[in-house]
C-alpha positions as CSV (number, residue, x, y, z in Angstrom):
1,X,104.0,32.9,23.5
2,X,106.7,35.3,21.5
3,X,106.7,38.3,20.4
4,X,108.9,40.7,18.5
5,X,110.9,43.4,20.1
6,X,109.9,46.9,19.5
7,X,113.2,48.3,20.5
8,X,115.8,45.2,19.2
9,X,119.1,47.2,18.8
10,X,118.7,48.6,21.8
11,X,120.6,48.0,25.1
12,X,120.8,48.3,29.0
13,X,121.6,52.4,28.7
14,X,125.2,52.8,29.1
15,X,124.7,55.1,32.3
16,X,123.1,52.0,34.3
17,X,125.9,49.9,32.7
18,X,129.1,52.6,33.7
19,X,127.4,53.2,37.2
20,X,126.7,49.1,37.9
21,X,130.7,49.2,37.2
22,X,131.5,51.9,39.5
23,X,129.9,50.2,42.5
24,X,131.1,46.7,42.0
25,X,134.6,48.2,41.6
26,X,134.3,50.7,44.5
27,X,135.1,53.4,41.5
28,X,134.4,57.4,41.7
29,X,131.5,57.6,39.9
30,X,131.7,60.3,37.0
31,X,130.0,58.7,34.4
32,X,126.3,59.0,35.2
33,X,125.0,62.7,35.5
34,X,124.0,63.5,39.4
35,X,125.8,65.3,41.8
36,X,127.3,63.7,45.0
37,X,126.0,66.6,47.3
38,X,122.5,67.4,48.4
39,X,120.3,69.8,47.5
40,X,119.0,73.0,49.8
41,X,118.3,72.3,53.2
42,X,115.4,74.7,52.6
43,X,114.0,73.3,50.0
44,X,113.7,69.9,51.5
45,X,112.1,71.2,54.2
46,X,109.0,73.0,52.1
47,X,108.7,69.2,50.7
48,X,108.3,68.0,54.6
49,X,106.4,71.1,55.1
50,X,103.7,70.4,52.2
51,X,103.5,66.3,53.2
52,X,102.6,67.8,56.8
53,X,100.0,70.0,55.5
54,X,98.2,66.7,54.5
55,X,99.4,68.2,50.4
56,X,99.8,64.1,49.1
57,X,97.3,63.4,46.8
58,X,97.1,63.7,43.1
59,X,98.0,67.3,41.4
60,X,95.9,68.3,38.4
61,X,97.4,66.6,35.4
62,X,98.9,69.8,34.2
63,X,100.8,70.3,37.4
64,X,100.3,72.5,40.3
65,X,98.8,76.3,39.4
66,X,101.1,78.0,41.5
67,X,104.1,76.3,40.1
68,X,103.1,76.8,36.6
69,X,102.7,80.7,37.5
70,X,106.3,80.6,38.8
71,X,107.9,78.7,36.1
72,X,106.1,81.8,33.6
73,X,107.3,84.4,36.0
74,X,110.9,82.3,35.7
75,X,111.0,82.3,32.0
76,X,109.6,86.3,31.4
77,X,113.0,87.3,34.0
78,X,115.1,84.9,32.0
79,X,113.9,85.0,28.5
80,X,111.7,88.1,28.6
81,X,108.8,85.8,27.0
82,X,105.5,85.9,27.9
83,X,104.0,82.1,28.5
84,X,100.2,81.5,29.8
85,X,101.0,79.1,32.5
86,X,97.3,77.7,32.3
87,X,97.7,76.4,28.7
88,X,101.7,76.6,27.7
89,X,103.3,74.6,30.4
90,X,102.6,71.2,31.4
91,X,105.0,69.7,34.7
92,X,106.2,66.0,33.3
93,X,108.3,63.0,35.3
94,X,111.8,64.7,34.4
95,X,112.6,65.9,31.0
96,X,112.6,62.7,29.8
97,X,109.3,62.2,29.7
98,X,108.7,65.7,28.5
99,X,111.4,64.9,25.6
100,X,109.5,61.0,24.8
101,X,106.0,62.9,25.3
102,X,106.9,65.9,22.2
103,X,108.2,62.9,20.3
104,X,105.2,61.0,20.6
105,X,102.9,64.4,19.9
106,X,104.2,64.9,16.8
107,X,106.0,61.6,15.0
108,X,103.7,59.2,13.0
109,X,105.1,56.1,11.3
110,X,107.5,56.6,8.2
111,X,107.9,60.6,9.5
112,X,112.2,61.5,9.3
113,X,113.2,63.5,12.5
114,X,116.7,64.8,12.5
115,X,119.0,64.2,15.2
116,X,122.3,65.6,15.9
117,X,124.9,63.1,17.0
118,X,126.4,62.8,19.6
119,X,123.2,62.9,21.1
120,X,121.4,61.8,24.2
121,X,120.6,58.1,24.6
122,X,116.8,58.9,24.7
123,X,116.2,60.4,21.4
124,X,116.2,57.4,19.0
125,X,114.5,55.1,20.8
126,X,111.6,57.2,21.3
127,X,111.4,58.3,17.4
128,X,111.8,54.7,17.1
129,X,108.7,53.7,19.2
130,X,106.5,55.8,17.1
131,X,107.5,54.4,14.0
132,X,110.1,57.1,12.8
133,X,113.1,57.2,11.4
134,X,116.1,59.4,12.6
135,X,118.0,61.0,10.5
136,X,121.9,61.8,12.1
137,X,124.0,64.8,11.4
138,X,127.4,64.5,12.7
139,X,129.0,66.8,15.3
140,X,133.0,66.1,16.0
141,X,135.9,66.8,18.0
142,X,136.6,69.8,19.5
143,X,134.1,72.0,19.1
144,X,130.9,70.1,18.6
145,X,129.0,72.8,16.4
146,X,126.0,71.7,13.7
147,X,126.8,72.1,10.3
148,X,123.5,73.9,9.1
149,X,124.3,73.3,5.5
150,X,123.9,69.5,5.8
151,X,120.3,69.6,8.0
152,X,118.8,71.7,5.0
153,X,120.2,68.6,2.8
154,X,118.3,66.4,4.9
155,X,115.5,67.1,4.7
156,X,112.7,66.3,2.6
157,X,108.4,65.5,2.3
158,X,108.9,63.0,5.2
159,X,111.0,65.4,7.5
160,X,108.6,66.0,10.7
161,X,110.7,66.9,13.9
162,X,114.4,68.0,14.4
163,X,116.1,68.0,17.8
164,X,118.4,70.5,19.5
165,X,120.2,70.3,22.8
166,X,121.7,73.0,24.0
167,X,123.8,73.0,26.5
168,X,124.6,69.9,25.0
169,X,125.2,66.3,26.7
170,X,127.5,64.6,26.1
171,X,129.4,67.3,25.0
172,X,128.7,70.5,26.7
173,X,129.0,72.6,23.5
174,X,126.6,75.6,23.0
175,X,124.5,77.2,20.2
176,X,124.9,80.9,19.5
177,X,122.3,83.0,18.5
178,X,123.4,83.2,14.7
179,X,122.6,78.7,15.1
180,X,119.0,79.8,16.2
181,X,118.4,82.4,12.9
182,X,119.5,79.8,11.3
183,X,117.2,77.1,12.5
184,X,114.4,79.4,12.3
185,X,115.0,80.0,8.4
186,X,114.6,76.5,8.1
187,X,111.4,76.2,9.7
188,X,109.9,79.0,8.0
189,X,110.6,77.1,5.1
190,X,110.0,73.6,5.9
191,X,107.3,73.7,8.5
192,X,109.5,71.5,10.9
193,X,108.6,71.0,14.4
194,X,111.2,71.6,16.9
195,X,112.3,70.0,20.4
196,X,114.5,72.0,22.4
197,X,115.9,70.0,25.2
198,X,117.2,73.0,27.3
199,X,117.7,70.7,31.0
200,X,120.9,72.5,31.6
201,X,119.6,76.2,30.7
202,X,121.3,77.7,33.9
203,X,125.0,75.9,33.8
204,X,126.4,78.2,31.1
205,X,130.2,79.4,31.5
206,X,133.0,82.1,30.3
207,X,130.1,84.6,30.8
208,X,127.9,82.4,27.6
209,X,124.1,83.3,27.5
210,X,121.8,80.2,27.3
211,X,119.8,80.8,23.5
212,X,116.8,79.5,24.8
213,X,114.0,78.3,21.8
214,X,111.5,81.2,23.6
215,X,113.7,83.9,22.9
216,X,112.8,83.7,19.2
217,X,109.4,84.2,18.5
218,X,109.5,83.0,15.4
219,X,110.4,79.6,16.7
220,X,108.3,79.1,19.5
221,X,105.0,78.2,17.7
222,X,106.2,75.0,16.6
223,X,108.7,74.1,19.4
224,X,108.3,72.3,22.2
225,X,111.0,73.2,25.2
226,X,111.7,70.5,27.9
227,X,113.6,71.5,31.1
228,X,114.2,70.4,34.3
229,X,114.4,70.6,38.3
230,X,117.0,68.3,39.2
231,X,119.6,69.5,37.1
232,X,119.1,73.1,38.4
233,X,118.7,72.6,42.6
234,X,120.7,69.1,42.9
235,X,117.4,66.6,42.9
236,X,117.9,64.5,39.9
237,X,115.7,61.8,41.6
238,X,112.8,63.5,41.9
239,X,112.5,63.2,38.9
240,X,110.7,67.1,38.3
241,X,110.6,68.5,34.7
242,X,108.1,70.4,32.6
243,X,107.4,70.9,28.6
244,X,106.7,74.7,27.7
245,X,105.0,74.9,24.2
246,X,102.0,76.4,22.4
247,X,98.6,75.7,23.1
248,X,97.7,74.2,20.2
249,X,100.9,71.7,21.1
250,X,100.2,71.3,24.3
251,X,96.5,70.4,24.1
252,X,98.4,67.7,22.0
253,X,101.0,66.8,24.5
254,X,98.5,66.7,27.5
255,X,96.6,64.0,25.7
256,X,99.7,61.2,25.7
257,X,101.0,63.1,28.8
258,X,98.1,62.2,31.2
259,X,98.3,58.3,30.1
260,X,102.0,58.1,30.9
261,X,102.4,59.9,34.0
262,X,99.0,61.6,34.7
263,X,100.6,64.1,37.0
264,X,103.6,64.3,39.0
265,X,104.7,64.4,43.0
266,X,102.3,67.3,44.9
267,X,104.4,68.3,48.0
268,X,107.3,68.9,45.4
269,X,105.3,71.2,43.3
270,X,104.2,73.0,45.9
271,X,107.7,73.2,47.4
272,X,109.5,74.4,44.0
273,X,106.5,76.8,43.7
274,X,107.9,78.5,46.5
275,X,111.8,78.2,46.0
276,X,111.9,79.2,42.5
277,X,111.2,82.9,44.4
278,X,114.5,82.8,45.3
279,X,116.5,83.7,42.3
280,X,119.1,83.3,43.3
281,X,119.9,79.8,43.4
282,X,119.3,79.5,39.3
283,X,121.1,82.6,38.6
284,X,124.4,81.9,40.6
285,X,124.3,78.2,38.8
286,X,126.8,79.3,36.2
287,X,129.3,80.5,38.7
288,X,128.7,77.6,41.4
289,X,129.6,75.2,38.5
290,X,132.1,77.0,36.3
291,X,134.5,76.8,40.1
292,X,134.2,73.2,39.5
293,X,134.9,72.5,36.2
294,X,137.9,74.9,36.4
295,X,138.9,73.2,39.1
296,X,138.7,69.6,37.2
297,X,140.3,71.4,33.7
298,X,143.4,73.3,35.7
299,X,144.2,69.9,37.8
300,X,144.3,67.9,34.6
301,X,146.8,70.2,32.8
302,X,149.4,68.2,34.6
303,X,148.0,64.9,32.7
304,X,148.0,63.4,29.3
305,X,144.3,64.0,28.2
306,X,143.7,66.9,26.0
307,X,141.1,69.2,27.0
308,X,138.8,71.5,25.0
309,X,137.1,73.8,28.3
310,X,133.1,72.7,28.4
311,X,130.9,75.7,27.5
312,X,128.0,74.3,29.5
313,X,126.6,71.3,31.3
314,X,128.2,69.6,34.0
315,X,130.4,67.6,31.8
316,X,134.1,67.6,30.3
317,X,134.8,66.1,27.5
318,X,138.9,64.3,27.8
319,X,141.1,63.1,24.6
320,X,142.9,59.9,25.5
321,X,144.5,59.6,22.0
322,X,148.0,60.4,23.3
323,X,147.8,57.6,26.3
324,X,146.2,54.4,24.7
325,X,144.5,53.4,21.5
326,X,141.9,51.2,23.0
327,X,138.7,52.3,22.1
328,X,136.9,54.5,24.4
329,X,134.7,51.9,25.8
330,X,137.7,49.4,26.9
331,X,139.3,52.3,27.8
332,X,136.5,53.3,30.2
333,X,136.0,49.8,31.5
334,X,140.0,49.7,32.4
335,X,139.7,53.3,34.2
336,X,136.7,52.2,35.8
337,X,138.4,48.2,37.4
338,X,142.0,49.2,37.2
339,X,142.4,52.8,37.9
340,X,139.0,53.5,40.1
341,X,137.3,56.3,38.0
342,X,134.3,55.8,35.5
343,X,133.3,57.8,32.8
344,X,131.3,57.5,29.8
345,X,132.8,56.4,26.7
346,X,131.6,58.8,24.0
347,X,131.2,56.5,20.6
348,X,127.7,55.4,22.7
349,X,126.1,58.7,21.8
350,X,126.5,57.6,18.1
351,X,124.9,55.1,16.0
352,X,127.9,54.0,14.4
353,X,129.2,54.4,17.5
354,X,132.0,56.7,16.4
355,X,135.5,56.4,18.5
356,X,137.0,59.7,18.3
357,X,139.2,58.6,21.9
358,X,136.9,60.8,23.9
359,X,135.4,60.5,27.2
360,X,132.7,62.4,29.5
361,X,133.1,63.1,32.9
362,X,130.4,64.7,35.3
363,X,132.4,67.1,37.7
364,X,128.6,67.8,39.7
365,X,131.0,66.7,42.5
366,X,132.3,68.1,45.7
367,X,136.1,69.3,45.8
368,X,137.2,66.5,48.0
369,X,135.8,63.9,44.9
370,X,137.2,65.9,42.0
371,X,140.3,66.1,43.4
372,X,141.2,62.1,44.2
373,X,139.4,61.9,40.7
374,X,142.3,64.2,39.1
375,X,145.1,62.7,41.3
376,X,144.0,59.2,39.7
377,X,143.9,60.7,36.0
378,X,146.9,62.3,36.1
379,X,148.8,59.2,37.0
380,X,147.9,57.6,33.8
């Protein structure tokens, strides 16, 4: 028996590939985004707390009330917008699945979704699975901004869905408020839907505000927002998320969302129910991270990478162009078996696969890790 692929340009992800390297090379591992620390004693021991309590069957598909309740609670302190936690949030298996979920809500066969590149490696192949098409506008070296003028170009009868990430990954760029006016002009006048993938909301630096999609009202009603748990208290591998849209979406979303994942670990939810009380933690983010990527920036002065400072994320983009003109993935295969460090070769985010000599680092990493990490990159 054969069958055709549904996904046949697409690859092992090049996180599984750079991280597979790392180990067999014994490298420092700065390619794939998780930190090498652990999370809040405290907060693993509510998990333990909630198992004890006998809290280990199925949630309700939604997610947990009184986590649903705190996320709204979270987002009126932080965005000072009012969300009805009962039929506007929906807890999902990591962003991810909140991100292929909205995808899958919205995008029919032959629908256009625009897609700014570099983007995440789960976009496409989830537009792609439902029979669309993306549609790429180009974001380049330094700064990373969209060009507004060239979405509006884009789009036409077939346009559905258009994609924003900010703080971005790969390249920790930001949108200002004056890229969310203009977004919102455009969907007034095109009727767009929008996915917001907001996972690092609280990693913002140089005193930034995160422009999340709920700030602007007149966004929100056709927006879907994805963010996440691990990125925010250290857990990437619980793999906690959840998808903040209107009701009329979400009655949508729940419908593909309770056939992928149906509902997500209990003794978690009731755990992060109680820790996102302390405030804390999510509001001191920016500094806890900003330490560390100044830390990783000021050490590589003394190198031959050119740096443009992250605004968000916890990733730095480096220029190699002044050291090698190999492109950026031999160039992060030979820093990866020959010099001990991976990274993540940037020309994967695009579909042309782009080499602008650019590579992405995670610095989610203790002191003691960044620094052998800068010692080794400053010697090439």
């Amino acid at each position: 028996m054969t069958f055709s692929s549904k996904l046949p340009n697409v690859n092992t992800t090049i996180f599984t590939v750079m991280s597979k390297m790392a180990a067999e090379h014994n490298a420092i591992n700065m390619a794939q985004g998780f930190p090498d620390y652990s999370c809040d004693d405290e907060l693993v021991d509510l998990v333990y707390t909630y198992m004890k309590a006998g809290l280990n069957q199925y949630a309700p598909m939604a997610g947990v009330a009184l986590l649903r309740e705190a996320i709204a609670e979270k987002i009126k302190l932080c965005y000072n917008a009012q969300v009805n936690p009962e039929t506007e949030i929906t807890l999902t298996c990591g962003a991810s699945e909140a991100v292929y979920t909205a995808i899958s809500t919205v995008v029919k066969p032959g629908d256009e979704v625009i897609v700014f590149e570099p983007a995440f490696d789960s976009y496409v192949p989830a537009i792609q699975l439902c029979g669309g098409k993306p549609v790429f506008i180009e974001m380049n070296w330094p700064h990373y901004k969209p060009d507004w003028d060239l979405v509006r170009k884009a789009i036409n009868k077939r346009t559905k869905l258009i994609i924003i990430n900010s703080p971005h990954n790969p390249t920790g760029s930001t949108l200002a408020p004056h890229d969310l006016l203009q977004l919102e002009e455009i969907v007034t006048e095109s009727g767009l839907f929008v996915l917001s993938d907001e996972v690092y909301e609280h990693i913002t630096f140089d005193n930034l505000t995160h422009e999340s999609i709920l700030k602007h009202p007149g966004l929100r009603d056709r927006s879907f927002t994805a963010f996440s748990f691990g990125k925010t208290y250290h857990t990437t591998g619980w793999r906690m998320g959840y998808c903040v849209a209107p009701a009329h979406l979400t009655e949508e979303f729940r419908k593909i969302h309770q056939y992928i994942t149906f509902s997500i670990p209990t003794p978690m939810q009731f755990a992060m129910a109680d820790f996102l009380k302390k405030k804390e933690h999510y509001l001191k983010l920016p500094d806890f991270y900003q330490k560390k990527r100044d830390f990783f920036n000021t050490a590589l002065k003394e190198s031959r990478f050119l740096i443009e400072p992250s605004e968000g994320t916890y990733f730095q983009l480096a220029n190699y162009s002044h050291i090698s003109k190999d492109s950026d993935v031999v160039m992060a295969e030979k820093l990866t078996k020959e010099n001990g460090i991976a990274c993540i070769p940037v020309s994967t985010f695009y579909h042309n696969k782009k080499d602008d000599k650019i590579l992405r680092f995670c610095f989610a990493k203790q002191e003691g890790t960044l620094r052998k990490a800068t010692d080794i990159l400053c010697k090439i």
